[in-house]
C-alpha positions as CSV (number, residue, x, y, z in Angstrom):
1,X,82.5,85.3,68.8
2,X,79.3,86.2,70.6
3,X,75.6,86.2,70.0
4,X,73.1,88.7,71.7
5,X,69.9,86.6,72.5
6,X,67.1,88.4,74.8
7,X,66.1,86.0,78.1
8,X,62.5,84.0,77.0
9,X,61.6,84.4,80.9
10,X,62.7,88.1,81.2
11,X,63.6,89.4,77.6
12,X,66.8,91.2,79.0
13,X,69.6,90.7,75.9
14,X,72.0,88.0,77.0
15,X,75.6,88.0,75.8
16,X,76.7,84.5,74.7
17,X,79.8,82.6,73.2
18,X,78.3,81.6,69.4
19,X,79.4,78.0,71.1
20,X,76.8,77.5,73.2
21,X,74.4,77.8,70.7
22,X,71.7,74.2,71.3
23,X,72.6,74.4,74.9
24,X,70.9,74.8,77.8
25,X,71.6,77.9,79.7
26,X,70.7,79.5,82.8
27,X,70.1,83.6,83.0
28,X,72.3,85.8,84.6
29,X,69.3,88.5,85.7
30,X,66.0,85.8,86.3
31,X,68.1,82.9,86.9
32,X,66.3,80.8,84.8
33,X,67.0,78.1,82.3
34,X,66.3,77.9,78.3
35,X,67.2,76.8,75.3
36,X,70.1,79.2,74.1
37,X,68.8,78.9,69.7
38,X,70.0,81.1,67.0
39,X,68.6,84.8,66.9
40,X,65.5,84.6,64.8
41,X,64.6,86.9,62.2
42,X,61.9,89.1,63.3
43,X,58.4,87.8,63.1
44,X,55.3,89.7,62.4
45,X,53.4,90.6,65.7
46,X,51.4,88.1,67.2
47,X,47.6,89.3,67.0
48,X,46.5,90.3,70.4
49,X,44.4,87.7,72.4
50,X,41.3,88.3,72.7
51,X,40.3,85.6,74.8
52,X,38.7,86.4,78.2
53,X,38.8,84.4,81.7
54,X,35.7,83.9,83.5
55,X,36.7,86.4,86.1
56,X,36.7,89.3,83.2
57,X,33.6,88.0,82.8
58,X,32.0,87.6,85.8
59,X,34.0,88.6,89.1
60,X,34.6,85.4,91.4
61,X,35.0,86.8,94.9
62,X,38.1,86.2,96.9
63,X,39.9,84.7,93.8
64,X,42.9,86.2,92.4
65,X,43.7,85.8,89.0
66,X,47.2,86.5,88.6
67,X,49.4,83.6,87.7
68,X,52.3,83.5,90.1
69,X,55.8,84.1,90.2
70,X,58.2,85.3,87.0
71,X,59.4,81.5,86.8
72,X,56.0,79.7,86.8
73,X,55.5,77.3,83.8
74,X,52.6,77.9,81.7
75,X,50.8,75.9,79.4
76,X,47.6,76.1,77.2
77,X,45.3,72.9,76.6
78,X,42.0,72.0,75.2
79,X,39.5,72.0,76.9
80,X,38.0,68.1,76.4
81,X,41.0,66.6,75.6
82,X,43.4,68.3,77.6
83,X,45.7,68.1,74.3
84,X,48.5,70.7,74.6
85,X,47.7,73.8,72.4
86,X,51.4,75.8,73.3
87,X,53.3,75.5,76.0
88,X,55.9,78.1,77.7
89,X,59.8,77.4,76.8
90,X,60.3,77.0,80.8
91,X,57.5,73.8,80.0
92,X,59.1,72.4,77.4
93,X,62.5,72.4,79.0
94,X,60.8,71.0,82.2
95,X,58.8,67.8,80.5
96,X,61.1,67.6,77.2
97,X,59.1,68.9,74.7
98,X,58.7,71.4,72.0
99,X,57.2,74.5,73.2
100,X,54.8,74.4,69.6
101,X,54.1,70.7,69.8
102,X,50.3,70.1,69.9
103,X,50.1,66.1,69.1
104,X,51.1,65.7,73.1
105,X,48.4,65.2,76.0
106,X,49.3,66.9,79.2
107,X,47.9,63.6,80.7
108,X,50.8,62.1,79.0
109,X,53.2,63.7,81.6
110,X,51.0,63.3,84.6
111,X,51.5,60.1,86.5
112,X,49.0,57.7,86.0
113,X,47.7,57.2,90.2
114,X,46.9,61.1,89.3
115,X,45.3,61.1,86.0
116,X,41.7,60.7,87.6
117,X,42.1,63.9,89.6
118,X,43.7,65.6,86.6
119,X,40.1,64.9,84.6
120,X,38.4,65.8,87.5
121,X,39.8,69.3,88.4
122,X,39.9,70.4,84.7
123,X,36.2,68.9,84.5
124,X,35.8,71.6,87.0
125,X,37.5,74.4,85.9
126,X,35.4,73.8,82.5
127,X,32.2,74.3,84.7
128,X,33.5,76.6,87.2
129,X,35.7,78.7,85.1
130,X,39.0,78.3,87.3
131,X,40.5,76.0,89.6
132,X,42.9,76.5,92.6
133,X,45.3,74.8,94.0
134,X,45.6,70.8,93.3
135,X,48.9,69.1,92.9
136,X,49.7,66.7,90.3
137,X,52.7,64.6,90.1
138,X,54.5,65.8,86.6
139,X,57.5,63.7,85.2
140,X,59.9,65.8,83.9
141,X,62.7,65.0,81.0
142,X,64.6,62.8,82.6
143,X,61.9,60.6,84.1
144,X,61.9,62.0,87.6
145,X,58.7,62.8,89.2
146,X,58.1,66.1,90.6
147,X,55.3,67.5,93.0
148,X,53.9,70.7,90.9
149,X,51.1,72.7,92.0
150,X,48.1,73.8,89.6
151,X,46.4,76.7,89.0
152,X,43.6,76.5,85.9
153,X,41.6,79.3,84.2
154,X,39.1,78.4,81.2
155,X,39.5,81.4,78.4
156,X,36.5,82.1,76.6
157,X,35.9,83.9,73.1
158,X,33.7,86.8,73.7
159,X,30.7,85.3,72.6
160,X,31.0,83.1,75.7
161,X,32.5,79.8,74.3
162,X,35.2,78.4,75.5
163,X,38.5,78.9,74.0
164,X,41.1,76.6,75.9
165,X,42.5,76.4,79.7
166,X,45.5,78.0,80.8
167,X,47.2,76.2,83.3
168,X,50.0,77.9,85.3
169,X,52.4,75.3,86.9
170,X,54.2,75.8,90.1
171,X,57.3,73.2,91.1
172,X,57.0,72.5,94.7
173,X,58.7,69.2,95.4
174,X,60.9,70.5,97.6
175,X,57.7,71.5,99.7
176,X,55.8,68.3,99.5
177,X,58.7,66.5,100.9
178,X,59.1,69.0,103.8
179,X,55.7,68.1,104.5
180,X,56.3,64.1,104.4
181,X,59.3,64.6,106.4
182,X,57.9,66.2,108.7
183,X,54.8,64.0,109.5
184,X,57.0,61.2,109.4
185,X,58.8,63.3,111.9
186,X,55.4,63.5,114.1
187,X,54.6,60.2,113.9
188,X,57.9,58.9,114.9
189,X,57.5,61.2,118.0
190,X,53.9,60.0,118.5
191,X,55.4,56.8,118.4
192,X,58.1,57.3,120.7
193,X,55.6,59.4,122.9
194,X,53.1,56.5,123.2
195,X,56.0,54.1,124.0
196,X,57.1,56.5,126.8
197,X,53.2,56.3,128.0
198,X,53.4,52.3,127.9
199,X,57.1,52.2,129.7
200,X,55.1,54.6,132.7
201,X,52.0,52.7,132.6
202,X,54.1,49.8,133.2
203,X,56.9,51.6,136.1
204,X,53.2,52.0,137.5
205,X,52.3,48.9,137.6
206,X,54.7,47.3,138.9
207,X,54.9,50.2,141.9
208,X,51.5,48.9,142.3
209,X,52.7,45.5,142.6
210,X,55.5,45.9,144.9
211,X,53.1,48.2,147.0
212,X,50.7,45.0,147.0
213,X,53.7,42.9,148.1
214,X,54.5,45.3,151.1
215,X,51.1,45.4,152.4
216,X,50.9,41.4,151.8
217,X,54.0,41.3,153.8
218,X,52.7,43.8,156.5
219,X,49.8,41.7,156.8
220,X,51.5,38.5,156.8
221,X,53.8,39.8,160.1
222,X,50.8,41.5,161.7
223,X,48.8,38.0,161.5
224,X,51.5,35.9,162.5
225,X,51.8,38.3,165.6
226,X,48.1,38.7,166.2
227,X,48.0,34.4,166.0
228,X,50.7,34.8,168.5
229,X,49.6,36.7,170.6
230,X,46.1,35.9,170.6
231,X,46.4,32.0,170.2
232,X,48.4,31.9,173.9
233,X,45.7,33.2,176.2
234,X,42.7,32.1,173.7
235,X,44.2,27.9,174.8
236,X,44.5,28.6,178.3
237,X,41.2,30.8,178.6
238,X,39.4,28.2,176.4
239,X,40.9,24.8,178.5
240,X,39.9,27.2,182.2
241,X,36.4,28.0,180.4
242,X,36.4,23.7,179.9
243,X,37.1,23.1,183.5
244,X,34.8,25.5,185.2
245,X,31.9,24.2,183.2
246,X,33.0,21.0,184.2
247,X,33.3,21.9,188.0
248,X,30.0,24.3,187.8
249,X,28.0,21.0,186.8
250,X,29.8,18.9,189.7
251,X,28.6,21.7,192.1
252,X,25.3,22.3,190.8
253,X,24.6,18.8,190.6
254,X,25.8,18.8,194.5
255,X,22.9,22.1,195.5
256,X,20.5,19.7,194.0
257,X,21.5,16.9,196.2
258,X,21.8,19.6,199.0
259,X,18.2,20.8,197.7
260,X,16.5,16.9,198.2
261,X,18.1,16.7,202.0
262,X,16.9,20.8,202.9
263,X,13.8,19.5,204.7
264,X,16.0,17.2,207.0
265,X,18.6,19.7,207.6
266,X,15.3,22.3,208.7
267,X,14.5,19.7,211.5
268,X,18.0,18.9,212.8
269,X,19.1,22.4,213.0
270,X,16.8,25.3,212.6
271,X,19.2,28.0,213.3
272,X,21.6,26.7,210.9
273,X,18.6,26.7,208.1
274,X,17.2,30.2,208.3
275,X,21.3,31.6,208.1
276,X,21.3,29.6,204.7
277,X,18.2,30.2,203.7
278,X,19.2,34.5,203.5
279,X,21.7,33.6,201.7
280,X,19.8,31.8,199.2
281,X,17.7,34.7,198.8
282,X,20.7,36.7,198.3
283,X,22.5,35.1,196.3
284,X,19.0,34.0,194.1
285,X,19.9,31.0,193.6
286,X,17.4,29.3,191.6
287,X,18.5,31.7,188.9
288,X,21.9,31.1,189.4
289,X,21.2,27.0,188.5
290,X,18.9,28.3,185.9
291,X,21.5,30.6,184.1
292,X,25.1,29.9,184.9
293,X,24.9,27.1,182.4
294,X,23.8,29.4,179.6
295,X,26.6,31.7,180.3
296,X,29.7,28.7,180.5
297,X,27.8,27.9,176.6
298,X,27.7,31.3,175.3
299,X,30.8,32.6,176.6
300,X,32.4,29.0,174.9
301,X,30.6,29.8,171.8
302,X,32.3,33.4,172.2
303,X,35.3,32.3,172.5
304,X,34.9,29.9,169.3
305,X,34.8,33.0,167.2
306,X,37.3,34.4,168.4
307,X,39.5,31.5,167.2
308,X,37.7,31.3,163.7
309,X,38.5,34.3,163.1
310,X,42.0,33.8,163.5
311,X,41.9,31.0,161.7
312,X,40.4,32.5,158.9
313,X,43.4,35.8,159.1
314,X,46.1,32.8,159.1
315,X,44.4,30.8,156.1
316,X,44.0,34.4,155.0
317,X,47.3,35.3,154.7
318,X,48.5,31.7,153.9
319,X,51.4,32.0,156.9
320,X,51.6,28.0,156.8
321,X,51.9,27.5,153.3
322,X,54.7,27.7,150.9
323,X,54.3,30.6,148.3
324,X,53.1,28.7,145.6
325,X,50.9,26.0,146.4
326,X,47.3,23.9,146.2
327,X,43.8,25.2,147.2
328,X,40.5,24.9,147.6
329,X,39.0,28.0,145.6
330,X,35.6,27.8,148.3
331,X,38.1,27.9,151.2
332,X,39.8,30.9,149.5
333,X,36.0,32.6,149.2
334,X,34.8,30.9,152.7
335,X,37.9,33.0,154.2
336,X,37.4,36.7,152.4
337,X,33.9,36.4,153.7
338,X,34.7,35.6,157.4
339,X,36.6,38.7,157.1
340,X,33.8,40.6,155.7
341,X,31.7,39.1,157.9
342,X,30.5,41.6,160.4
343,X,29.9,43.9,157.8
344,X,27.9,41.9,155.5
345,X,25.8,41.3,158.5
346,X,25.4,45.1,159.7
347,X,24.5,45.8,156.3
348,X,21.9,43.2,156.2
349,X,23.5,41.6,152.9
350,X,22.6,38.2,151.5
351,X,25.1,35.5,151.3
352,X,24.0,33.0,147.8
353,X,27.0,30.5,147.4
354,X,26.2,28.4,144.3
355,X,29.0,26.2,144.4
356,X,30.2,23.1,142.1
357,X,32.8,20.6,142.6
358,X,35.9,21.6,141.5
359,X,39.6,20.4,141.5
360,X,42.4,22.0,143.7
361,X,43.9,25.0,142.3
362,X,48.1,25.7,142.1
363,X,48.7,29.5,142.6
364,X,50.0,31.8,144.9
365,X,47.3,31.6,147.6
366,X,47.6,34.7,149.9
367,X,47.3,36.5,146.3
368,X,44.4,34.8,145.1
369,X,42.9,35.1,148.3
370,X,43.8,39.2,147.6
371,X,41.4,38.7,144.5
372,X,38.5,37.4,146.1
373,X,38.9,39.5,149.2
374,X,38.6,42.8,147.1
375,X,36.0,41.5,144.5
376,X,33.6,40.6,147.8
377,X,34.4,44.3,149.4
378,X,33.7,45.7,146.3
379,X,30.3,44.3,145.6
380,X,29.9,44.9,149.5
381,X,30.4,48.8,149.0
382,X,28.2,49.2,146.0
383,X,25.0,47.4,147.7
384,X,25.9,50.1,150.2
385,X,26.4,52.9,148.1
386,X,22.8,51.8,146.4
387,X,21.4,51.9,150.0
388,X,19.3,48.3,149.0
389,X,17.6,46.8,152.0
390,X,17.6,43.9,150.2
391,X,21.3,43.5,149.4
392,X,22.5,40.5,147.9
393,X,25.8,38.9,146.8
394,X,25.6,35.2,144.9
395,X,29.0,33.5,144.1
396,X,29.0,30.8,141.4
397,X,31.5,28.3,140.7
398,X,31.5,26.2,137.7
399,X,34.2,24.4,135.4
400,X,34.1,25.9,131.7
401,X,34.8,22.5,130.2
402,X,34.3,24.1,126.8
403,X,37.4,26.4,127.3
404,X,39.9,23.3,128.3
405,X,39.0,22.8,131.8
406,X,39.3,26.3,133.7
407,X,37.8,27.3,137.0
408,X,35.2,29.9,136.8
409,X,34.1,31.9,139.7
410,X,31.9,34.6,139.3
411,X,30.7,37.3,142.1
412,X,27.5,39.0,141.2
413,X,26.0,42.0,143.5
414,X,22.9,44.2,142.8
415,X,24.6,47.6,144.1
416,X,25.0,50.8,142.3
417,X,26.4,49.5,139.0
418,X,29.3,51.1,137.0
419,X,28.9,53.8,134.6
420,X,29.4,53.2,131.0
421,X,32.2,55.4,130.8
422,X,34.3,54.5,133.9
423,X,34.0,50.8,132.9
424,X,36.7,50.8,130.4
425,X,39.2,52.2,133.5
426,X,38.9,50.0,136.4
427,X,41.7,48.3,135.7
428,X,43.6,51.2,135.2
429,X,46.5,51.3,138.3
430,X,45.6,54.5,140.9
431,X,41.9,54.7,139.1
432,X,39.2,55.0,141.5
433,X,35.6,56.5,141.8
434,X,36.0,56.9,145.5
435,X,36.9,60.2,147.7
436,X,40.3,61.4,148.5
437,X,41.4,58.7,151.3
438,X,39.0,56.4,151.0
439,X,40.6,54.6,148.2
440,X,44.1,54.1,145.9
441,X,43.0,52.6,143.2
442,X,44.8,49.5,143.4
443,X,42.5,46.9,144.3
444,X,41.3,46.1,140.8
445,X,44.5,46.7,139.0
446,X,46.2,44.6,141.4
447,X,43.7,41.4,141.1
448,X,43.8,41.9,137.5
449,X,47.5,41.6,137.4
450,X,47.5,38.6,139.7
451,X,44.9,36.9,137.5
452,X,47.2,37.4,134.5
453,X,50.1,36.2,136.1
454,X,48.1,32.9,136.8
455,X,47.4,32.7,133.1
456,X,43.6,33.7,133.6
457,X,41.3,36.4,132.8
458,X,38.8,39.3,134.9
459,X,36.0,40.1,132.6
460,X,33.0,42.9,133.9
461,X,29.4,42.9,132.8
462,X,27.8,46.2,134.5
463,X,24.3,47.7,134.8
464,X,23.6,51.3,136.2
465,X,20.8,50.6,138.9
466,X,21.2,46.9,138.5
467,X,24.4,45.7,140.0
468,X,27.6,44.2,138.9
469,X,29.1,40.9,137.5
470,X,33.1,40.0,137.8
471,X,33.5,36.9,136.2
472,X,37.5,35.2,136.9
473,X,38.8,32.4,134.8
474,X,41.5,30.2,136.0
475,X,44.0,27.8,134.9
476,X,44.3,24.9,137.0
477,X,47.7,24.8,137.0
478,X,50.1,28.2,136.7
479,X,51.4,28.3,133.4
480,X,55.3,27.7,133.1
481,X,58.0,30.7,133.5
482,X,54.7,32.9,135.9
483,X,56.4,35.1,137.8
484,X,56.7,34.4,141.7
485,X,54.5,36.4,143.6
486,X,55.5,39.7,145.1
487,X,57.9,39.8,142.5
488,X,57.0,42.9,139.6
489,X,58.4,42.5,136.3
């Protein structure tokens, strides 16, 4: 047998077996649910409400007042106590309860982490009249939370009181967790992404590093052949240079003796005198006793150079030393500025060394020496792109007892300084200030790199218009499991 019931959502007349009567059922036309009861006898009609909304009241630009879909859940509370006047049969089959209960709070289905923002948007539909858009977690009858969106309007009696608040409900769970998903979604990218950015920041370094190796090695086969080459003729040039300023005193020493005897060798044979005496004017040779000397000294002291400054390329480059080994960390500085030193000079820079006594050092030493060489040219380059007359470069060593015994070496400089916001990048590999050409960026992320691998530090202290301060901390002894050198991880 069937029962004709109309739809509570849409009022169209449902046909029903009497058996379903108590259950739950969902409509054939609206699709939704509600409680299929028997037919009740006709009530009297309902007086009209003749509450208003503020927006009857007063027009609220740009808000709409309509409630939202067909199958939007509505409910009617008091104001203060947000107690639950009447309710819609689509809320009472949502939270489990009678659509004409009024000893319920709509608090009480509102999870508690939300119940402050519940008392504060209804506080503010109270003063405001409606309230748009907040979501509240609701739980519904069988304990499972659900994301539902809020719409409130105050109704008001017409002498302006307020009557109650009508809330319409709006279940959009399945929204809200499209939305978590998908900024977990993001930041598992942004994740990944900034992983991707660390795995190519490090493929860059350790271009940079076998770059660095090549050009140690390049420099490493260009001073042993230099040394070569250079060390050959520089013996035998320097032994001739030995014995000729050993034979040029023997001879001068023999024209002074010659000298003493000239007025007896005028009176034995006259002829023989005036031919010598032309000569002697030719030849001037009071200036040649006078200066050949000078030249035998200077052209020695020439040649000295020229050997220090191979020895300072071969200590430079380390060729007669095993890769990992023991220095002096002032030889290592003594060295990067006989390199520089014709520079330093043309540019009329100042040399402060401020040295203390400190142990030997085990690294990788044509590395190290890498360091110091580029911190000196650096400091070099700013002084000259300050254009200071009065350029200056001091060099302190110390031992930081304090921090267990490293070697400190700082290199101070009054150049040009280092903006505040290119300090953070000068460690960056490829970074550099300099023109197209004139620099790769490498020399700093390099030297920082080889620093680290030593189990040490590069710290910077900069001053626009004041100079620069690199300050290097080392271990005296590599720590265990450092890589070799010219070998990038």
């Amino acid at each position: 047998m069937h029962v004709t019931i109309p739809c509570s959502h849409c009022d169209r007349p449902l046909n029903a077996p009497r058996e379903f009567l108590g259950r739950v059922v969902r409509c054939s036309f609206c699709n939704g649910e509600f409680l299929l009861n028997e037919p009740a006898p006709a009530k009297p009609a309902r007086p009209p409400d003749r509450t208003v909304s503020r927006s009857m009241l007063i027009k609220i630009p740009n808000v709409s007042t309509r409630p939202g879909s067909a199958d939007a859940m509505v409910c009617r509370v008091e104001p203060e106590t947000l107690r639950l006047l009447q309710s819609s049969e689509m809320f009472g089959l949502f939270v489990g309860t009678a659509p004409s209960d009024s000893t319920r709070s709509l608090l009480d289905f509102v999870h508690k982490d939300d119940r402050g923002l519940a008392e504060d948007e209804f506080r503010e539909a109270v003063v405001h009249g409606e309230r748009h858009d907040f979501v509240l977690r609701v739980r519904r009858r069988d304990g499972e939370w659900h994301y539902m969106r809020i719409f409130t309007q105050a109704r008001y009696q017409p002498d302006g009181t307020i009557d109650h608040i009508r809330c319409f409900l709006k279940n959009v769970t399945d929204h809200i967790h499209a939305e978590q998903e998908l900024r977990r979604r993001t930041e598992q990218l942004t994740d990944t992404n900034e992983r991707l950015r660390q795995a190519n920041r490090k493929i860059q370094e350790a271009q940079g590093q076998l770059v660095h190796s090549e050009k140690l090695a390049a420099l490493g086969t260009l001073a042993a052949g230099m040394a070569h080459e250079i060390n050959n003729p520089l013996a035998f040039v320097t032994n001739n240079l030995a014995v000729l300023g050993r034979d040029l005193a023997l001879l001068l020493d023999l024209v002074q003796r010659y000298e003493r005897a000239w007025p007896a060798f005028q009176q034995a044979d006259p002829e023989a005198a005036e031919a010598i005496s032309r000569a002697r004017e030719q030849s001037d040779l009071p200036y040649l006793v006078e200066n050949l000397p000078r030249v035998i000294a200077s052209t020695g002291r020439g040649l000295g150079r020229v050997a220090q400054i191979v020895k300072n390329l071969r200590g430079f480059a380390q060729l007669d030393r095993a890769e990992v080994g023991e220095i002096d960390i002032h030889e290592s500085i003594d060295q990067g500025l006989g390199l520089l030193g014709d520079f330093l000079s043309r540019l009329r820079i100042e040399v402060v060394r401020d040295f203390a006594l400190l142990p030997p050092i085990e690294c990788a030493p044509a590395h190290l020496n890498q360091v110091f060489l580029n911190l000196l040219m650096n400091a070099m380059q700013a002084i000259e792109a300050a254009g200071r007359p009065d350029g200056r470069i001091t060099i302190r060593t110390a031992i930081a007892i304090a921090d267990d015994g490293p070697v400190l070496v700082e290199i101070d400089d009054n150049g040009s300084g280092i903006p505040p916001e290119v300090l953070p990048r000068i460690f960056d590999p490829f970074f550099t200030t300099r023109a197209i050409g004139q620099g790769s960026g490498l020399g700093l992320s390099l030297g920082h790199g080889i620093v680290a691998d030593h189990g040490g530090s590069i710290e910077v202290e900069s001053t626009v218009g004041v100079g620069t301060t690199f300050r290097v901390r080392l271990p005296t002894r590599r720590p265990t499991g450092a890589r070799s050198p010219g070998k990038p991880s």
